[in-house]
C-alpha positions as CSV (number, residue, x, y, z in Angstrom):
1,X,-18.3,-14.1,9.5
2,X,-15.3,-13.5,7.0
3,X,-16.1,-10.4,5.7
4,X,-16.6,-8.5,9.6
5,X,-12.8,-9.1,8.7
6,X,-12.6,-6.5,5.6
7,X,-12.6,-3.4,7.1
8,X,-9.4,-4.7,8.9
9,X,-7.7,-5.9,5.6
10,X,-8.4,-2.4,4.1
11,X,-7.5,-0.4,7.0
12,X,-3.9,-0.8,7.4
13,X,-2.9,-0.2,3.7
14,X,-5.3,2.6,3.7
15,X,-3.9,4.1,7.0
16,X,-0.1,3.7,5.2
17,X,-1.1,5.4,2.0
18,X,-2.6,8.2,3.9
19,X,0.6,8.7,6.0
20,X,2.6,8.0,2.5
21,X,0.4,11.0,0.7
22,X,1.4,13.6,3.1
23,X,5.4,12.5,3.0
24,X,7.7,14.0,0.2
25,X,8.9,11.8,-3.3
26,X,11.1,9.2,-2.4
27,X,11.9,5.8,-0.6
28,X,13.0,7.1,2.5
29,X,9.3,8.2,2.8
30,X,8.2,5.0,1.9
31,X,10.1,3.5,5.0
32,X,8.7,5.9,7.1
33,X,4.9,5.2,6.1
34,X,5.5,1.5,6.6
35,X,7.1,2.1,9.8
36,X,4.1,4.4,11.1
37,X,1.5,1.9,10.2
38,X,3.4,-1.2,12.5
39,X,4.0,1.3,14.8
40,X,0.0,2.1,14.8
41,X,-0.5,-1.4,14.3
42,X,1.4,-2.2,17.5
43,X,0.0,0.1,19.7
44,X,-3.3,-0.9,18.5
45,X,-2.6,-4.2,20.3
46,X,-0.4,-2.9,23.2
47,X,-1.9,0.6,24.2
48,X,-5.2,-0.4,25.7
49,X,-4.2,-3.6,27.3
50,X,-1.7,-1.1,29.0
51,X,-4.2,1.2,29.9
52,X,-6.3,-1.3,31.4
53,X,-3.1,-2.7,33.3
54,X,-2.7,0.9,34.9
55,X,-6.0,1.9,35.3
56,X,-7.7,-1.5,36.7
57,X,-5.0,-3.9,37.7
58,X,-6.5,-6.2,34.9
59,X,-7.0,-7.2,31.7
60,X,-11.2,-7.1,31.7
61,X,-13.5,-7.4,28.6
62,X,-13.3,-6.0,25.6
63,X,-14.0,-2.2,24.9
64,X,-13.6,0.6,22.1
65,X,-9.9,1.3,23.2
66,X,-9.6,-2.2,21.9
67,X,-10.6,-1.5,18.4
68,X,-7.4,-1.3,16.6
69,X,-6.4,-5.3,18.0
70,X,-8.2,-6.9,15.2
71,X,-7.9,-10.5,16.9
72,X,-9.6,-9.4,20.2
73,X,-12.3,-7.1,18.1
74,X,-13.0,-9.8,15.6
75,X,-13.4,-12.9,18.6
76,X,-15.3,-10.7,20.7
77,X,-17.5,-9.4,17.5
78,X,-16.6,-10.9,14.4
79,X,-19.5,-14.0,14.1
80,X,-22.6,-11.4,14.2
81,X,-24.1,-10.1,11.5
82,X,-25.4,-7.5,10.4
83,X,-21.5,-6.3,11.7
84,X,-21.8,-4.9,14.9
85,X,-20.6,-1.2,16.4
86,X,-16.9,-1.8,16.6
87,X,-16.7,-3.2,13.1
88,X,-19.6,-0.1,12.0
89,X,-16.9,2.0,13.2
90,X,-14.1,0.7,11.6
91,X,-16.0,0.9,8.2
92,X,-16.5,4.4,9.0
93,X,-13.0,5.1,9.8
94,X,-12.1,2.9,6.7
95,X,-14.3,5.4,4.7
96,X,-12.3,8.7,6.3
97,X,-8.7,7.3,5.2
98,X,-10.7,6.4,1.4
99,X,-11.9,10.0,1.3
100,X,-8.3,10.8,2.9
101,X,-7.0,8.5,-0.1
102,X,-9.1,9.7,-3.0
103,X,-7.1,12.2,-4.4
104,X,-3.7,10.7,-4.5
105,X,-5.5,7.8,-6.5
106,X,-6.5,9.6,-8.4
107,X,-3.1,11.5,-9.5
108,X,-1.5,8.3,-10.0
109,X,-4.4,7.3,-12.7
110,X,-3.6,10.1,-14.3
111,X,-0.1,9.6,-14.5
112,X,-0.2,6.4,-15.5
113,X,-3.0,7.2,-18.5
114,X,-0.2,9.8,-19.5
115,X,3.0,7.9,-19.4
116,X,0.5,5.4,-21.3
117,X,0.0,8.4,-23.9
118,X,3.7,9.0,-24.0
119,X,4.3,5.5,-24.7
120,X,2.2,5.2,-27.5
121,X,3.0,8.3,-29.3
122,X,7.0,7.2,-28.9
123,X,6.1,3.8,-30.3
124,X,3.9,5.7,-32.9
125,X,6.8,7.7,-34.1
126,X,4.5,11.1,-33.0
């Protein structure tokens, strides 16, 4: 079911704007949100196959260490629905980096409505 795929697509530019918010003004932070969220993204895939290397000898079945490799998550649970735990939990997590995200949405609306003002009253002659 496409849309056990969502809470994928909106975590990782959630997760990067969250990291992003808490940096200082400037590109250099940019470049170091993007670079956290591969670097999260990455380990999502790598860490618990890893783990399960060291602590088994194997690669087994899928489990919630997993829940970060989208591929594996979404072939093991992506055709049910209603969506299953994993992907439950990824909307929940989803939800924590939109409440994370709220705020700085919210500042840029308001810039951007006043930079809108400014425009107007310069093209206005106020």
């Amino acid at each position: 079911v496409l849309a056990n795929a969502l809470p994928y697509l909106l975590f990782y530019p959630l997760l990067g704007h969250a990291i992003r918010s808490r940096l200082g003004a400037g590109s250099r932070a940019n470049w170091i949100a993007r670079g956290a969220t591969l670097v999260v993204a990455v380990l999502g895939f790598v860490a618990p196959v890893l783990f399960d290397l060291v602590v088994t000898g194997r690669v087994g079945s899928w489990h919630m260490g997993h829940l970060l490799d989208f591929a594996w998550t979404l072939e093991s649970w992506g055709a049910q629905w209603p969506p299953s735990a994993p992907l439950q939990a990824m909307w929940a997590i989803d939800g924590l980096l939109l409440l994370i995200a709220l705020p700085g949405i919210a500042r840029a609306i308001r810039e951007v409505l006043a930079a809108a003002r400014e425009r107007r009253a310069l093209r206005h002659g106020r």
